[in-house]
C-alpha positions in Angstrom: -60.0 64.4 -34.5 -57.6 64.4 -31.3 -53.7 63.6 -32.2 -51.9 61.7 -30.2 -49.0 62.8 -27.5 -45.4 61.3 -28.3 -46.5 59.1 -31.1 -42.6 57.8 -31.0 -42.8 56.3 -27.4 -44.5 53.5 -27.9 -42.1 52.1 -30.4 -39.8 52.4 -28.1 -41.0 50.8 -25.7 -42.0 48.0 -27.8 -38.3 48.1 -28.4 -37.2 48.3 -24.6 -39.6 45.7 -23.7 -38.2 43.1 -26.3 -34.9 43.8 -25.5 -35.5 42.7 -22.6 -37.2 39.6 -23.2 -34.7 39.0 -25.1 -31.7 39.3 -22.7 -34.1 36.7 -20.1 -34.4 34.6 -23.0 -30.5 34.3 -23.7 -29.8 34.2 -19.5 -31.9 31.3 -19.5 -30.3 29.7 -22.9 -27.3 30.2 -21.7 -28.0 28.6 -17.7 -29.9 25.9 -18.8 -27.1 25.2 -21.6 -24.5 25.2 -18.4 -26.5 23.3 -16.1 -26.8 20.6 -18.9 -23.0 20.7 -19.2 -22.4 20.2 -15.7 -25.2 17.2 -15.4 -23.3 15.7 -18.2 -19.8 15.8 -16.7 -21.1 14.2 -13.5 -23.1 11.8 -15.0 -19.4 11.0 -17.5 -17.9 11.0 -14.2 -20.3 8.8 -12.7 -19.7 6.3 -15.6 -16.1 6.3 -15.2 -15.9 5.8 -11.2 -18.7 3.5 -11.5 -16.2 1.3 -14.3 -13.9 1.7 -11.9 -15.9 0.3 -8.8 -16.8 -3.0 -11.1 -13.4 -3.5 -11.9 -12.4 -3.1 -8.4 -14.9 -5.4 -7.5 -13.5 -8.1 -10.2 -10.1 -7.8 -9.1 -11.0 -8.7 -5.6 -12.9 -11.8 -6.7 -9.7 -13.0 -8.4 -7.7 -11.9 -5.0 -10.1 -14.4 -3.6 -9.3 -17.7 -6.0 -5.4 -17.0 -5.2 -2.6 -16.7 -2.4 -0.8 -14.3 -1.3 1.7 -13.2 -3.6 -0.8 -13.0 -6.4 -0.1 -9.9 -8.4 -1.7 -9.7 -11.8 -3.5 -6.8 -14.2 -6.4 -7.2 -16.3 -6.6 -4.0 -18.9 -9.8 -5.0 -20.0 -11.5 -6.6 -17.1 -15.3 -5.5 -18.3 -15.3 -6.5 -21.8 -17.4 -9.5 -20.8 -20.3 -7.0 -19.3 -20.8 -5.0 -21.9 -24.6 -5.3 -22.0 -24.0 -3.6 -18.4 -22.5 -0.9 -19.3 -22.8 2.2 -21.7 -20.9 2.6 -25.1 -17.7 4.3 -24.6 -16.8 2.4 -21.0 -14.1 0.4 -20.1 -11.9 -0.9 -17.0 -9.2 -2.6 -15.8 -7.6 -3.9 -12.4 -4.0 -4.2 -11.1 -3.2 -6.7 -7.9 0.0 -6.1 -6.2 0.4 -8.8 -3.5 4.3 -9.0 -3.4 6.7 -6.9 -1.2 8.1 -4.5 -2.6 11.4 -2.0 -2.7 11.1 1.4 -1.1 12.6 4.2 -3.3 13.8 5.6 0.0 15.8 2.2 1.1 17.9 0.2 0.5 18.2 -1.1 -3.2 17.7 -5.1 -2.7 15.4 -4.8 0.3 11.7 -5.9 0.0 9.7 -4.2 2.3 6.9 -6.6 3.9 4.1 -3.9 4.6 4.0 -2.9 1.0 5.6 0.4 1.0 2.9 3.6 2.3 0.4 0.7 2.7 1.2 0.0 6.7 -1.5 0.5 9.2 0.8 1.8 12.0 -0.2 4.8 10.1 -4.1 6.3 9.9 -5.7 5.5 6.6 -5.2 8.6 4.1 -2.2 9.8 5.8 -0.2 7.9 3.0 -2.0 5.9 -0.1 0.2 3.7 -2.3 1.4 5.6 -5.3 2.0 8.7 -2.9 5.4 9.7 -2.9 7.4 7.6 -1.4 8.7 7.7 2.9 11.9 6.9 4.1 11.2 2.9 5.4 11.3 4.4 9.3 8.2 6.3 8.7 4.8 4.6 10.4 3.2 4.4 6.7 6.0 1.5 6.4 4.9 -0.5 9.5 2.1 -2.6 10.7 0.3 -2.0 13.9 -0.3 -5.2 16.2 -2.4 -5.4 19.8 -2.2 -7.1 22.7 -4.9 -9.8 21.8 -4.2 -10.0 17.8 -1.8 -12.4 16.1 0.0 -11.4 12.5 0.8 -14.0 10.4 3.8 -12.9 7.7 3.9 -15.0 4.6 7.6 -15.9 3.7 6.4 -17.6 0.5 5.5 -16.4 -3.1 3.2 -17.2 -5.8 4.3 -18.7 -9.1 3.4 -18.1 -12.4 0.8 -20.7 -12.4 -0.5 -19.7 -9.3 1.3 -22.4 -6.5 3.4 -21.0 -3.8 6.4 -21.0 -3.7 9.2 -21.3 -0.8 11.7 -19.5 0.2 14.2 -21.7 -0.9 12.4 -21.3 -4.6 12.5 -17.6 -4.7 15.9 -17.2 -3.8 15.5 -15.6 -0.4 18.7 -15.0 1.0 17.4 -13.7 4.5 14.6 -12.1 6.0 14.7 -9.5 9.1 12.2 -8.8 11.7 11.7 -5.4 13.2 9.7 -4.3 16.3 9.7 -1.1 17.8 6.8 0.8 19.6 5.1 3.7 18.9 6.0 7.4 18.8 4.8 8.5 22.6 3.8 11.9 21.1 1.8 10.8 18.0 3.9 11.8 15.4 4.4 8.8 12.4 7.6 10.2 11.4 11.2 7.9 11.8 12.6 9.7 14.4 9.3 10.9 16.5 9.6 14.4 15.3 12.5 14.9 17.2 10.8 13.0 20.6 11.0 9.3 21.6 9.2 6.2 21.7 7.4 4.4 24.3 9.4 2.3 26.8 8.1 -0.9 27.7 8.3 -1.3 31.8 10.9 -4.1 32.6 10.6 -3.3 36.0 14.1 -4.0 38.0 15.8 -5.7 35.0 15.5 -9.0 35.9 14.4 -12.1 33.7 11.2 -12.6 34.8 10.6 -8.7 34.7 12.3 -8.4 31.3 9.8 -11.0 30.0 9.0 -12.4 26.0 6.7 -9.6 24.9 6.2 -11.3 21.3 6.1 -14.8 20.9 7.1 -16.1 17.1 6.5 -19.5 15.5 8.0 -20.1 12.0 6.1 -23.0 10.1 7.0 -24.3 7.0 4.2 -26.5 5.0 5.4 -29.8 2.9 3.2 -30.7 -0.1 2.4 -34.1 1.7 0.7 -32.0 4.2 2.8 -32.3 6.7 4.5 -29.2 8.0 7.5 -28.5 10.8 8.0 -25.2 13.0 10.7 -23.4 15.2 10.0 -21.6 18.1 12.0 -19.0 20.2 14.7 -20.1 22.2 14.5 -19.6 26.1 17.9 -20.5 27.1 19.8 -18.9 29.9 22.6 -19.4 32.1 22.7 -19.2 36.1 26.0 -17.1 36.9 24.7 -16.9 40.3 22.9 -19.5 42.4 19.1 -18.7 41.9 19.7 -15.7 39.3 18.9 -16.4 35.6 19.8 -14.2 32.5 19.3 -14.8 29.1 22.3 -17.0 26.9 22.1 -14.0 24.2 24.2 -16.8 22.1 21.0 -19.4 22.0 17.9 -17.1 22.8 15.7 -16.1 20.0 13.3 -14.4 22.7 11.5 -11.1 21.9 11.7 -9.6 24.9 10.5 -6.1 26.3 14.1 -4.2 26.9 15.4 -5.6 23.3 12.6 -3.5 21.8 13.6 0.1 20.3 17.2 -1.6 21.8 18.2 -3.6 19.0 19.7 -2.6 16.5 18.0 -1.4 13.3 15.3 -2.4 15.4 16.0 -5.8 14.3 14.6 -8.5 16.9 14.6 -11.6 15.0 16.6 -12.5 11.3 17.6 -15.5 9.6 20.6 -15.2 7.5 23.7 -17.0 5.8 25.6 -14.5 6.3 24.5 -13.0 9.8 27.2 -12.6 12.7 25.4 -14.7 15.2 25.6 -18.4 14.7 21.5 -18.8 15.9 20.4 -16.8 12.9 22.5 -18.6 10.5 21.5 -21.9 12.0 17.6 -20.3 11.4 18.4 -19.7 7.9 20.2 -23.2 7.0 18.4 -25.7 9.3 14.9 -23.8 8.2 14.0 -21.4 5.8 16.4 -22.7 3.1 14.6 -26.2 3.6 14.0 -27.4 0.0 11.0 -29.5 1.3 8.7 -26.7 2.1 6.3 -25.5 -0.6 5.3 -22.4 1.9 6.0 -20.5 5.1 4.5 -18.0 7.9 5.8 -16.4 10.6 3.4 -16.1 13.4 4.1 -13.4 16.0 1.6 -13.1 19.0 1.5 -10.5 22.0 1.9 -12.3 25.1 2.4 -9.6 27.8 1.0 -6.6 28.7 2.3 -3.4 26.8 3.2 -0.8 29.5 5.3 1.9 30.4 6.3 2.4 34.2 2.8 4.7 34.1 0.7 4.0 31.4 0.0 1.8 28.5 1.2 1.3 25.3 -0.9 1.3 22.5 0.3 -1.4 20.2 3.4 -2.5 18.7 5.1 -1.8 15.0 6.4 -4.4 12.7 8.5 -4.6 9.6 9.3 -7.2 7.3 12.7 -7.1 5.2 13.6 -9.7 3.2 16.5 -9.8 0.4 16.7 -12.6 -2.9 15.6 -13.0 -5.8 11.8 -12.7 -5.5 9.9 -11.4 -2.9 7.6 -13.0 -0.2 3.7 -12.2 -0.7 2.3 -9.4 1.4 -0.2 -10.1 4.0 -2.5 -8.4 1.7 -3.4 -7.3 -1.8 -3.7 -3.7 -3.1 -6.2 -3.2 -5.7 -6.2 -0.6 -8.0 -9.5 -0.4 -10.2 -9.6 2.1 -13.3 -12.0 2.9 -15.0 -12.8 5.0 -18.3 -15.4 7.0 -20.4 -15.1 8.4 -23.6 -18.0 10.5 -24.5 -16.9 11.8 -27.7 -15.4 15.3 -27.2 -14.0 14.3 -23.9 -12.4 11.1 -22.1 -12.7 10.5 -18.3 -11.2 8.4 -16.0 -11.8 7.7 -12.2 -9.2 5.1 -10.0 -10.7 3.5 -7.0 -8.2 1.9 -4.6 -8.8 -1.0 -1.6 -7.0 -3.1 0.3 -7.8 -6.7 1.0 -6.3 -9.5 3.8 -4.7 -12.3 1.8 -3.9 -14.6 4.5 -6.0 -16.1 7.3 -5.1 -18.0 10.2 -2.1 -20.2 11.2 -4.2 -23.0 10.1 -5.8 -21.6 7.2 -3.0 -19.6 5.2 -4.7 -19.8 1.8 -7.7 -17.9 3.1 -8.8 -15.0 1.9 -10.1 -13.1 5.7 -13.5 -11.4 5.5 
């Protein structure tokens, strides 16, 4: 009978071999554990954004039934859907359709864009919530074209959803500002330290210097009727065949009064406002007890050009002072949502922006 060689080396192979197997066998516990971690985070995730989404969604449907100024919150706004929805998910939705103060301005002012919600700026540059800009920064401003027309609600909502006047929130004035663009891109107050595109008046006279933005304030009476006020075109003649504006009467926008005035202020009605045409706009108009609502209408009605080439589009700004704001030309809507799966919560926030007023003969609206 033979013996065998190394009678040891097999057990220890055996050995090496199930070690082995072994460590495989734990790597690949141990992956597929991870990757089953991983797929359930995303799909938690998915549960949360997709809660927030819906309640999003919600929110703009009640934008839709209401004016602007509407600003409400709904901190349960899926409990009706639950058969939609997992165990463990909830929602809720914020409107902010008001002006608003600017943490960087002046205490007092509303800010009509809502402050880092302006589209003189590219979208993502600033998000509402961000911290705050100074009220001069582009985020703070709303972009118009030659060809578009803006229409700037001067009335609020009240607590049972009508609108409200100027006269019944208190407004003490409100302030129009228009300046152009930065003529090196930058969104920033003061250019980044280089200027602003001049609009081309050619030699200065009054037909070159011409209304670049025409405005029409209407006020809207619960009868239905309604009233407006236009600009003023007066001038004066101090020379046989040569006209120049009577600064005391004319409410013109015109193209050298841009990035001239001051504060950028173009337009403002006010009680308490040096020139006697702005107080008269404030008294004879916006304080008129027998408007439920206003707009302001501004429209681009000449060409936007430098001596060589164009410009762009124009900014606007909105400041008003009282004891409510105006509505925004739009809503923001904030949609949470929210998934607790046991050992861990989650939460995703989904943020839009909707148009809140239409036309000048449409003002309740919502645009599409």
């Amino acid at each position: 009978m033979s013996k065998l060689k190394h009678p040891g080396y097999s057990l220890i192979y055996a050995f090496f071999i199930m070690t082995i197997l072994m460590l495989v066998a734990s790597t690949t516990i141990q992956s597929t554990s991870a990757k089953l971690r991983i797929f359930q985070e995303l799909e938690a995730g998915s549960k949360a954004r997709l809660a927030a989404e819906s309640s999003a969604d919600l929110a703009i449907l009640a934008l839709k039934d209401n004016i602007s100024g509407y600003s409400f919150t709904d901190e349960n706004s899926l409990d009706g859907f639950s058969g939609f929805f997992d165990n463990g998910v909830s929602g809720s939705w914020e409107i902010l359709g008001s002006a608003q103060e600017n943490n960087l301005g002046v205490v007092g002012n509303y800010y009509t864009p809502i402050p880092n919600t302006g589209s003189a700026a590219p979208y993502g540059l600033c998000m509402y919530g961000d911290a705050a800009h100074e009220p001069g920064h582009s985020c703070n401003w709303n972009k118009i074209k030659v060809g578009e027309s803006v229409t700037i609600p001067l009335f609020g909502v009240d607590f049972d959803g009508s609108p409200m006047s100027p006269n019944a929130l208190g407004m003490l004035s409100w302030k129009l500002l228009v300046r152009t663009p930065c003529s090196n891109g930058s969104f920033l107050a003061d250019c980044g330290g280089s200027s602003r595109y001049i609009l081309d008046i050619g030699g200065g006279t009054y037909a070159e210097d011409s209304s670049v933005v025409s405005w029409q304030l209407i006020g809207f009476r619960p009868d239905g009727t309604s009233a407006a006020e236009m600009p003023s075109d007066a001038t004066i003649e101090p020379i046989p065949g040569v006209f120049i504006r009577y600064d005391s009467l004319n409410t013109e926008i015109y193209k050298s009064l841009v990035n001239t005035a001051a504060n950028n202020v173009v337009l403002e009605a006010s009680s308490t406002s040096p020139q006697q045409k702005y107080r008269d706009l404030y008294t004879n108009f916006t304080n008129d007890a027998s408007f439920e609502s206003m707009i302001l209408q501004l429209d681009i009605v000449s060409e936007l050009m430098t001596a060589t080439e164009p410009v762009p589009y124009l900014e606007w700004q909105l400041i008003s002072t009282g004891s409510n704001p105006p509505g925004d030309s739009k809503g923001v809507v904030i949609g949470k949502g929210y998934y607790d799966g046991g050992q861990n919560s989650y939460y995703f926030s989904s943020l839009v922006t909707r148009p809140t007023i239409g036309s000048r003969s449409n003002i309740y609206t919502l645009s599409n």
